[in-house]
C-alpha positions in Angstrom: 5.1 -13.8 -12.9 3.9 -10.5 -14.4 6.5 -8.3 -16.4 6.5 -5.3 -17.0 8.9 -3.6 -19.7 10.3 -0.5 -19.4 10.4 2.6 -22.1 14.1 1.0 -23.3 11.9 -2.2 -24.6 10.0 -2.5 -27.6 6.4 -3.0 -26.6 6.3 -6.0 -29.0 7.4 -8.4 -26.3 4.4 -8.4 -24.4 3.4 -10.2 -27.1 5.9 -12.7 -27.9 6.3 -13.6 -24.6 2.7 -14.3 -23.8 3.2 -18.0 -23.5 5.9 -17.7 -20.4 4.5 -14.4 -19.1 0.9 -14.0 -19.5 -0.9 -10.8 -18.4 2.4 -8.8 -18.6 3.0 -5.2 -19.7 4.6 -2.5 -21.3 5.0 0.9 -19.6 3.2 2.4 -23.2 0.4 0.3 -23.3 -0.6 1.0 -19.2 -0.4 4.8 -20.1 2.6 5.7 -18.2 5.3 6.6 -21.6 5.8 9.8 -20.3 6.1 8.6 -16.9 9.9 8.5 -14.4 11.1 5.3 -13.1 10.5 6.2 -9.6 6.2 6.4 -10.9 7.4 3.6 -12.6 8.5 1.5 -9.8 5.9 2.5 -7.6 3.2 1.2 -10.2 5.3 -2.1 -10.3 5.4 -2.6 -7.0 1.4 -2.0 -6.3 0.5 -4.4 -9.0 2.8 -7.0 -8.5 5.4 -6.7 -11.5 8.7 -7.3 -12.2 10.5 -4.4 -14.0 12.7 -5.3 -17.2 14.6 -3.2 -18.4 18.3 -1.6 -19.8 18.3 0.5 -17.3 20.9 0.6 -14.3 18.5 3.2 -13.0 16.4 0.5 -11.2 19.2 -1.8 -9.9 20.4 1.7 -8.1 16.4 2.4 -7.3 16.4 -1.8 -5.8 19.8 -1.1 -4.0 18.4 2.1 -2.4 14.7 1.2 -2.1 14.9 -2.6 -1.8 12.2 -4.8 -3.1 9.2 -5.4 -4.3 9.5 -4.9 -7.3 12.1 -7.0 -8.6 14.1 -6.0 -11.4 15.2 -8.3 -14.6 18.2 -6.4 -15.7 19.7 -6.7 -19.6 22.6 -5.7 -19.9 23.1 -6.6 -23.7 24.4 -3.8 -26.0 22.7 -2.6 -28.9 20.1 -5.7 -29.9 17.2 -6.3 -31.5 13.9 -7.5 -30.1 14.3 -10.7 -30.9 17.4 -10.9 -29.0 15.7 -9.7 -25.8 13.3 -12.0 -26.7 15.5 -15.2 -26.8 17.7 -14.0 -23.8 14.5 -13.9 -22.1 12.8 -17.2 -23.5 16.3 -19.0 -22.2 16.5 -17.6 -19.3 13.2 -18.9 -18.0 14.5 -20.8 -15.4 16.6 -18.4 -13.3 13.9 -16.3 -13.9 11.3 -17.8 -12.0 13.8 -18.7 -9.1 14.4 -15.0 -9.0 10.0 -14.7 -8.2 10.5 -17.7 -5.7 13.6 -16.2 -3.6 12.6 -13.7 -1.4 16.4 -12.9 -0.6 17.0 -11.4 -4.4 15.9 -8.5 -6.0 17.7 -7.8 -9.0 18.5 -10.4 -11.7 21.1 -9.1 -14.4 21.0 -11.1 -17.9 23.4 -10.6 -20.6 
């Protein structure tokens, strides 16, 4: 699986999470800081990412739109980097049933 993290994200955590996610992204290193979620999605979906993000802009974009892409939702206050990077490290599991389940779409994590 192939993330992608939104602007919300600190681009750092392509990095950390190399090891689970290789060949993932951050929306500021493919060029597209500037860019809307809908561009956003759109780019997700044709390359075959899932979004994360802090966002409840692309649960409502998933409800509306449907999926691909899926969206990895965290919906943790204020946290640092590391947090996001431990809630996603233990959350590895449910995360990869969310890329085998063709019947979900959104994943929300807190």
């Amino acid at each position: 699986m192939k993330l992608l993290f939104d602007h919300n994200l600190s681009p750092r955590l392509v990095n950390l999470l190399a090891d689970l996610y290789p060949h993932s992204q951050h929306v500021f290193l493919v060029g597209m800081e500037q860019t809307n979620d809908q561009q956003i999605w759109d780019y997700a979906a044709k390359n075959d990412f899932t979004i994360v993000t802090r966002d409840s802009d692309y649960n409502d974009l998933s409800l509306i739109r449907g999926f691909p892409p899926k969206v990895i939702w965290v919906r943790r206050g204020n946290c640092s980097t590391q947090a996001i990077e431990q809630i996603l490290r233990s959350a590895t599991a449910i995360i990869q049933r969310l890329a085998e389940d063709d019947s979900i779409g959104v994943l929300t994590l807190y």
